[in-house]
C-alpha positions as CSV (number, residue, x, y, z in Angstrom):
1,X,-97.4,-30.9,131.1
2,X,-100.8,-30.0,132.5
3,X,-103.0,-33.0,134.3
4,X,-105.8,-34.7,132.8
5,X,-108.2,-33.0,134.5
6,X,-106.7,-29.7,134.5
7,X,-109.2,-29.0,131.3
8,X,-112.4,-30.0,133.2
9,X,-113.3,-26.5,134.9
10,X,-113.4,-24.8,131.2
11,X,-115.5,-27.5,129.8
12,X,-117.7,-27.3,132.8
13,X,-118.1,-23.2,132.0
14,X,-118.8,-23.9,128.8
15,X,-121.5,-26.4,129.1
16,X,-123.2,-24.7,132.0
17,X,-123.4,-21.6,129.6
18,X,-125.2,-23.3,127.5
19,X,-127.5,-24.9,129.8
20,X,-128.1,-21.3,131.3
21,X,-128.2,-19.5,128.2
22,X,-131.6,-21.8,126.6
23,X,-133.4,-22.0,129.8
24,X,-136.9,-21.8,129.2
25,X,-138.7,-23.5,131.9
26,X,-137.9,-20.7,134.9
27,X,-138.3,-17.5,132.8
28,X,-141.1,-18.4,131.3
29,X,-142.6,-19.3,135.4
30,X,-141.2,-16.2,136.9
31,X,-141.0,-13.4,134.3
32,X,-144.8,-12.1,133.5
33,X,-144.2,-8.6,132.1
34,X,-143.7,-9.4,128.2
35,X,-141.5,-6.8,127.4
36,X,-138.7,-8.4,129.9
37,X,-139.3,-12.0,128.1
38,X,-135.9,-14.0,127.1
39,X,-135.6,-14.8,123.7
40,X,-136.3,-18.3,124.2
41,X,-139.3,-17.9,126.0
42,X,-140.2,-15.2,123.3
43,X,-139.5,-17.7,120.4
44,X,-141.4,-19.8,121.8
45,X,-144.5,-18.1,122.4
46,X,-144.3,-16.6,119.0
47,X,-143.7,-20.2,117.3
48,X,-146.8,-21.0,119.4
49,X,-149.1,-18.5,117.9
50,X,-152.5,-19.0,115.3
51,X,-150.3,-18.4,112.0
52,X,-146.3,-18.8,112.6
53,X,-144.5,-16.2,110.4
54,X,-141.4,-19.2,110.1
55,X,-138.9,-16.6,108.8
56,X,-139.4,-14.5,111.6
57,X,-139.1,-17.5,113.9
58,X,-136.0,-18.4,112.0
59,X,-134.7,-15.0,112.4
60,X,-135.0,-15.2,116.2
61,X,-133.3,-19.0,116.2
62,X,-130.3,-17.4,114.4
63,X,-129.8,-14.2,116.5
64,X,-130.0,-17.0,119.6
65,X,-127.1,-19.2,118.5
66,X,-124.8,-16.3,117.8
67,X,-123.7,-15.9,121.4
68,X,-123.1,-19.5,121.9
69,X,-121.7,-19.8,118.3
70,X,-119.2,-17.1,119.6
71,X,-118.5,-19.0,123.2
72,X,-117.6,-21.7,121.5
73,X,-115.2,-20.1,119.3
74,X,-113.7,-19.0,122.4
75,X,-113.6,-21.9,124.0
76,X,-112.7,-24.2,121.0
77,X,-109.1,-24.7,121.0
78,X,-109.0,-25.6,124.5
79,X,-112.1,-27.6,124.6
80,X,-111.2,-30.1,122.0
81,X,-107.5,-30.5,123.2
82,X,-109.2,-31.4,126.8
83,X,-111.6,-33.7,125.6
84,X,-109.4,-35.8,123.3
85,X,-106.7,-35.3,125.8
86,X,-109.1,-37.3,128.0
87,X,-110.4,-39.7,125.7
88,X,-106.5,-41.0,124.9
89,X,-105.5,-42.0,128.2
């Protein structure tokens, strides 16, 4: 039987990748060439524009939750079993 907290490090990962993977405020401050843009930043600049084309701004929003869509399968079986495995005792 593993401890409580034996679960926290992959919760921590997988939270931390998130936070890492739709930061917007330090790419968009640091990066100036627009070719080397993140997607966030680049979503957001082309939601920003004079007429928003909302299906390719859609398009971008899907093709930026697939990697955390597929971390989060990774992580799933796990991450529930630690949480609730918390959350009972």
């Amino acid at each position: 039987m593993r401890p409580p907290g034996a679960g926290v490090p992959r919760i921590y990962t997988f939270i931390t990748f998130i936070a890492a993977w739709n930061d917007y405020i330090l790419p968009l401050v640091m990066l100036v060439d627009p070719s080397r843009l993140t997607l966030q930043v680049a979503l957001a600049q082309l939601y920003a524009g004079h007429s928003t084309d909302y299906s390719m701004v859609m398009a971008g929003v899907l093709l930026s939750v697939i990697p955390l869509v597929l971390v989060f399968t990774f992580f799933a079986r796990g991450f529930i079993a630690d949480a609730t495995k918390g959350a009972l005792r």
